[in-house]
Backbone as JSON, one array per atom type, in Angstrom:
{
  "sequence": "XXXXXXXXXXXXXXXXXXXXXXXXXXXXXXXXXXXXXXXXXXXXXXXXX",
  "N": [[11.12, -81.89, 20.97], [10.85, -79.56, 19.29], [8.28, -79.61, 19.13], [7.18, -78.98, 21.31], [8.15, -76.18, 21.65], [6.52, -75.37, 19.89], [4.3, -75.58, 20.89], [3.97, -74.09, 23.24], [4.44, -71.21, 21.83], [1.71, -71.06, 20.58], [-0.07, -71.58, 22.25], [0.87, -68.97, 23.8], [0.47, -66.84, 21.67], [-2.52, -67.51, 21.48], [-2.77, -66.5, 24.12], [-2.45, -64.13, 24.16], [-4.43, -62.91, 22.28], [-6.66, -63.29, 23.16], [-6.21, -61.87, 25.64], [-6.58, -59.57, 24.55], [-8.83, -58.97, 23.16], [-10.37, -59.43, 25.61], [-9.89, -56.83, 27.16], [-11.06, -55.55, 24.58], [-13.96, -55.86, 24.89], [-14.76, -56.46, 27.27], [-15.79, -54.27, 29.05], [-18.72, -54.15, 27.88], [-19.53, -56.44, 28.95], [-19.44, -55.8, 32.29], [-17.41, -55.36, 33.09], [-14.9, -52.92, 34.1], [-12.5, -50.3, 33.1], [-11.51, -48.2, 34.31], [-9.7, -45.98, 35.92], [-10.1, -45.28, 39.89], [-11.27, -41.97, 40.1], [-9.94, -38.92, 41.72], [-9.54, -36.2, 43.48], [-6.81, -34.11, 43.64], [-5.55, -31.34, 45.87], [-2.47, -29.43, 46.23], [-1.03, -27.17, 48.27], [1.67, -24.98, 46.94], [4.51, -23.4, 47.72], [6.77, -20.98, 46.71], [9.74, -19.5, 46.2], [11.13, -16.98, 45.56], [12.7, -14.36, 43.99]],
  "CA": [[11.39, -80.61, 21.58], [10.28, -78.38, 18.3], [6.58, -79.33, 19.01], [6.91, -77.98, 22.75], [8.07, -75.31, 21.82], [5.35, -75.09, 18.65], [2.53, -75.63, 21.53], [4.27, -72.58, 23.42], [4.09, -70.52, 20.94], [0.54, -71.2, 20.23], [-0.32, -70.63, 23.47], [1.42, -67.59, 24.42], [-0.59, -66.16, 20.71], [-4.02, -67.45, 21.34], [-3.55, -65.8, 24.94], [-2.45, -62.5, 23.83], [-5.42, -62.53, 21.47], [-7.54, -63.33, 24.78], [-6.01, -60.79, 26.59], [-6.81, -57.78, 23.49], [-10.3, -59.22, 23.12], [-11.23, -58.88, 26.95], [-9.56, -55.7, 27.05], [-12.54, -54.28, 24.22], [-15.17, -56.74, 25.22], [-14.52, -56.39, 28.92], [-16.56, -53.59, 29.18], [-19.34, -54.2, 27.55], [-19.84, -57.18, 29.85], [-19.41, -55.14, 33.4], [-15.68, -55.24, 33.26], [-14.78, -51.24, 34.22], [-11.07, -51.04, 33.61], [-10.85, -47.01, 34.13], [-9.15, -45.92, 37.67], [-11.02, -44.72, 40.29], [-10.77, -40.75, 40.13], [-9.95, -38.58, 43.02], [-8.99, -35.05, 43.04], [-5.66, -33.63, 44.38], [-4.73, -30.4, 45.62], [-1.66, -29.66, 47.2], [0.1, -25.66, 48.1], [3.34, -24.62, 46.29], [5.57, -21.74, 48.3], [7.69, -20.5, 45.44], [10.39, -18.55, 46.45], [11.56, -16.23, 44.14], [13.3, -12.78, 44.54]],
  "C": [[10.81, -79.46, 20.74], [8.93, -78.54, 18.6], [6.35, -78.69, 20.4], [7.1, -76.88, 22.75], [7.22, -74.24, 20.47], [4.17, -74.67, 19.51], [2.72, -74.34, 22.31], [3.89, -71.38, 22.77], [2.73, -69.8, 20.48], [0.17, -70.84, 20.91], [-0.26, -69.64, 23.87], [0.51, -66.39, 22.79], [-1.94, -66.15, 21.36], [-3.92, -66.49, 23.08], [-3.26, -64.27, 25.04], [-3.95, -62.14, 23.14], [-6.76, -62.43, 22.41], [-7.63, -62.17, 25.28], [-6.88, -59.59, 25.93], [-8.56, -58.29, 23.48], [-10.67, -58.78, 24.28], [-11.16, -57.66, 27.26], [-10.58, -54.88, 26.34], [-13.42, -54.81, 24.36], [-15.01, -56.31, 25.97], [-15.54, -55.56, 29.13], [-18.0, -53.28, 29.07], [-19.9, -55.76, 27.99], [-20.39, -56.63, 31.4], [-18.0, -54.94, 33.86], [-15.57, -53.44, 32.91], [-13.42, -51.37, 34.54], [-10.49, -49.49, 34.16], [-10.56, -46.75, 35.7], [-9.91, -45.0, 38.07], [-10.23, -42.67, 40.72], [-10.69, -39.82, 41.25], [-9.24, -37.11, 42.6], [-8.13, -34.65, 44.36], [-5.47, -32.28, 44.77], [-3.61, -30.34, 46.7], [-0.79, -27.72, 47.1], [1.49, -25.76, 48.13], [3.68, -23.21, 47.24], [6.09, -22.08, 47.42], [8.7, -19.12, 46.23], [11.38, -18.02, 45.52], [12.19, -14.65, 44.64], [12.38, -11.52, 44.01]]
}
């Protein structure tokens, strides 16, 4: 049972380390992780005395 949850372990590391690597690699492949930008406007009434 301690080595299953040794190989867990291991696993759940090496794929964090995956994850952070693709994350600053990614990009420099064709991986574009930034959201696509769009512009908002929207009118405020303010009522005020």
């Amino acid at each position: 049972m301690g080595k299953l949850f040794k190989l867990l372990i291991f696993l759940l590391i090496i794929g964090f380390i995956g994850l952070v690597g693709y994350a600053y690699i990614g990009p420099f492949f064709g991986a574009d992780f930034s959201p696509a930008q769009t512009e908002t406007r929207q009118s405020v009434t303010l009522d005020g005395e």
